[in-house]
Phi, psi and omega in degrees: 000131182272155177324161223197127165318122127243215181305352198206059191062208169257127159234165122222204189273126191293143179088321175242350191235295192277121188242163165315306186302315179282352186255354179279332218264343164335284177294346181277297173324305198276351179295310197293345212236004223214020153102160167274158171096171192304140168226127186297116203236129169231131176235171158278205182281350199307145154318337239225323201276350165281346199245329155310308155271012176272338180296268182304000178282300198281010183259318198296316210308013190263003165250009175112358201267116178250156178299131109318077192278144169276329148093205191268134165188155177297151184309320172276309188344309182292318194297311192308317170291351191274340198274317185313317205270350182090021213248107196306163155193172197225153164230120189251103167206176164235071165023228228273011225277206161256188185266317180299322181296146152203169170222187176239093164290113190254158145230155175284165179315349184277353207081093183177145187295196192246164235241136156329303185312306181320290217294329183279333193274345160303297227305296213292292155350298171300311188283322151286335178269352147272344159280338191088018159324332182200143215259111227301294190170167173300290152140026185301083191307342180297007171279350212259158207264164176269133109297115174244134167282171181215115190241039160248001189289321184277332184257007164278301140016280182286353167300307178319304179289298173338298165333303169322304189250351171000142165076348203274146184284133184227151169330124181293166156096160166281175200218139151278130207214123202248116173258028184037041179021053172243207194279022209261346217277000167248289174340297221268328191284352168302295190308311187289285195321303179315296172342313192083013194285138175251106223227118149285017163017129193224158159027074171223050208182073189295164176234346200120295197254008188221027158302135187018043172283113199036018170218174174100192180254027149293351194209091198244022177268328156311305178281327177289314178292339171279341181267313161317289202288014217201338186039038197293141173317313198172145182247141218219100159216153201271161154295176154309336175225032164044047162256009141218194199188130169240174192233183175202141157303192162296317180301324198092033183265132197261115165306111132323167191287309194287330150316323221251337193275325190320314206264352193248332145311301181327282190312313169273008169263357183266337150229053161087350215270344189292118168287148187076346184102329196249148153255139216256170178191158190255174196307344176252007183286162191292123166002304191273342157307302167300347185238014164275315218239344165299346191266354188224041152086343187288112176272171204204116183281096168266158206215161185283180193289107166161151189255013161270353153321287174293328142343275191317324197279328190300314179287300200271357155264356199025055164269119175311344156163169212213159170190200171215189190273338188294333193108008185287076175252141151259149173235122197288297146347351183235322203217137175253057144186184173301151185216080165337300189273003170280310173313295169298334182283314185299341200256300195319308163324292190299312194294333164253354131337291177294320201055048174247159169260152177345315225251324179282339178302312216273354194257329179287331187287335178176148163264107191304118167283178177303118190235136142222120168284139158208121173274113150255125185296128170215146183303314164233136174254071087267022150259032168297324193300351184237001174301107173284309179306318189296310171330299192309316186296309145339310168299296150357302185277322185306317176295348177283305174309290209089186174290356212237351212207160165189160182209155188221151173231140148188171194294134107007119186251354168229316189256175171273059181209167146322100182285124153243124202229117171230135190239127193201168182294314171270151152334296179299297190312276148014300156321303206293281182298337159279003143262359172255002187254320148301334178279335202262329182281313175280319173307318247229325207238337193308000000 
């Protein structure tokens, strides 16, 4: 089966599942279906993402369509240039993935992922014109498109963000900064210099093969320890293609997205600025964020998991922000999707504003309850939805939690398995019951 739209566009293992062929028969769909005019093309460091995008370049210009190249830049960079210019785009990355996975991200001219409806109807498209059902286009050369580069594009980008916060007061001491030898690894240490930010820069010397290899902010044990041993204000680190972003304390202690939507809620609802009153978050953010931010009047918008989910609820609630615990913040106002190095630059603003340090910020903004995930592999999870026994149990444990708890089961939007995620008052507790909801899971679906 070739890659199939998920929660965050199409991925798979590049070269055997996401193939040249399939991102050529891509670009042709999306030439066809994604609007007029010129389309803006961007990737991360993969080994994988030049050859991807030379693919989907030549599927657009064969419909006539030119290419904008954009080169390596972070994933909101592209959105953010596609919406100045008005423009369709693409992205070739897999986030936080390995250097072998990569994907294809579309966004429509507004900046914005694309809609469902968009993605099926591509979808349905892709899927014929790869059995051969519908007849690759006339093949005319006066038809065939420009491909061009464009190298003001990272650097228009990064004004932008310098722009954002100028002039804003920032936090003394040094700050470390992990760019997972991704697409972060030139933009953001650029930004923070302009900034006047005393910046240690870690895992920036992309290779092809070494996107989030231990580092970045899937792997935040490199950036804690460099922040100790450095005796560093705080430490900051991006995904591979720098659309979200978690933080570590002085201590080494890791701030999380819910913490960072807490402290950053706190704050714009103290000066008038949250709109709507709310914050959006998704089914998986932490307990203790909802009863944090229920305690100082903030109401809290929940959305299924993908931060194009928290996109839609912000625009159609005209709320000012959302995130995800991965890190994944939008400021609706400045960007329309996550923007890592926008995210570090707003906790950095705040941080020197307040003159408080991280850890004393992140520990007043909420209390975490004890949260555990365990991913069960099952041959198809979408028969989580009629598992009645795995429901019942569920049900069950919840009711064993009380109000002190909470638990969610879903379906994987990437891989083949069964999320089971429980929250309790206690560590053990916790444990317990997400391994007796896994066992039921495996039993019932394995």
């Amino acid at each position: 089966m070739p890659p199939r739209f998920g929660t965050d566009g199409i991925r798979g293992v590049a070269n055997s599942e996401l193939t040249a062929e399939f991102a050529l028969a891509l670009g042709r769909v999306a030439a066809r279906r994604l609007g007029p005019g010129a389309f803006l093309l961007g990737r991360d460091t993969r080994l994988s993402g030049a050859m991807l995008q030379a693919a989907l370049s030549a599927g657009l210009a064969s419909e006539g369509r030119d290419v904008v190249d954009l080169g390596v830049l972070p994933t909101p960079g592209v959105a953010w240039l596609a919406s100045g210019r008005a423009l369709p785009a693409a992205m070739i990355s897999a986030s936080h993935n390995p250097f072998a996975d990569n994907g294809i991200k579309l966004f429509d001219a507004g900046g914005t992922k694309l809609s469902v409806e968009t993605e099926l109807a591509i979808q349905e498209e892709l899927d014929s014109l790869t059995s051969g059902r519908v007849p690759p286009g006339e093949g005319a050369a006066t038809r065939v498109g420009s491909i061009q580069p464009d190298p003001l594009g990272a650097a228009q980008y990064a004004d932008r963000l310098v722009s954002l916060v100028s002039g804003s007061p920032m936090p003394e001491g040094e700050v470390v900064v992990d760019c997972a030898n991704g697409a972060a690894s030139q933009v953001a240490p650029n930004v923070l210099a302009r900034l006047g930010l005393r910046a240690h820069v870690v895992s920036a010397t992309p290779q092809g093969t070494n996107i989030n290899a231990g580092c970045g902010s899937t792997h935040l044990d490199l950036l804690a320890a460099e922040v100790v041993s450095r005796g560093a204000a705080l430490g900051i680190a991006f995904d591979g293609d720098a659309d979200r972003m978690l933080a570590v304390d002085h201590r080494g202690a890791v701030v999380d997205g819910d913490h960072l939507i807490a402290m950053f809620a706190a704050d714009l609802h103290k000066s008038g600025a949250l709109e709507g009153g709310a914050v959006v978050v998704t089914v998986l953010s932490n307990l203790g964020l909802r009863l944090a931010l229920g305690s100082i009047g903030i109401e809290v918008i929940e959305t299924p998991v993908g931060d194009r989910h928290v996109a839609d609820a912000l625009e159609a609630g005209g709320y000012s922000l959302g995130g995800e615990q991965s890190g994944h913040l939008i400021f609706r106002q400045h960007s329309s999707t996550g923007d890592g190095i926008l995210t570090a630059l707003k906790l950095l603003e705040l941080l020197g504003r307040s003159g408080r340090p991280l850890a004393e910020m992140a520990a007043g903004a909420m209390e975490r309850l004890p949260q555990v995930l365990v991913n069960v592999p099952v041959p198809d999870p979408a028969r989580l939805d009629g598992a009645g026994a795995v429901w019942a149990e569920a049900e069950a444990v919840g009711s064993r939690l009380g109000e002190a708890g909470r638990v969610l089961l879903r379906r994987s939007g990437t891989e083949s398995c069964v999320r089971v995620m429980v929250e309790a008052e206690t560590p053990e507790l916790a444990d317990r019951f997400a391994e007796q909801l896994a066992d039921v899971v495996r039993r019932e679906l394995g």
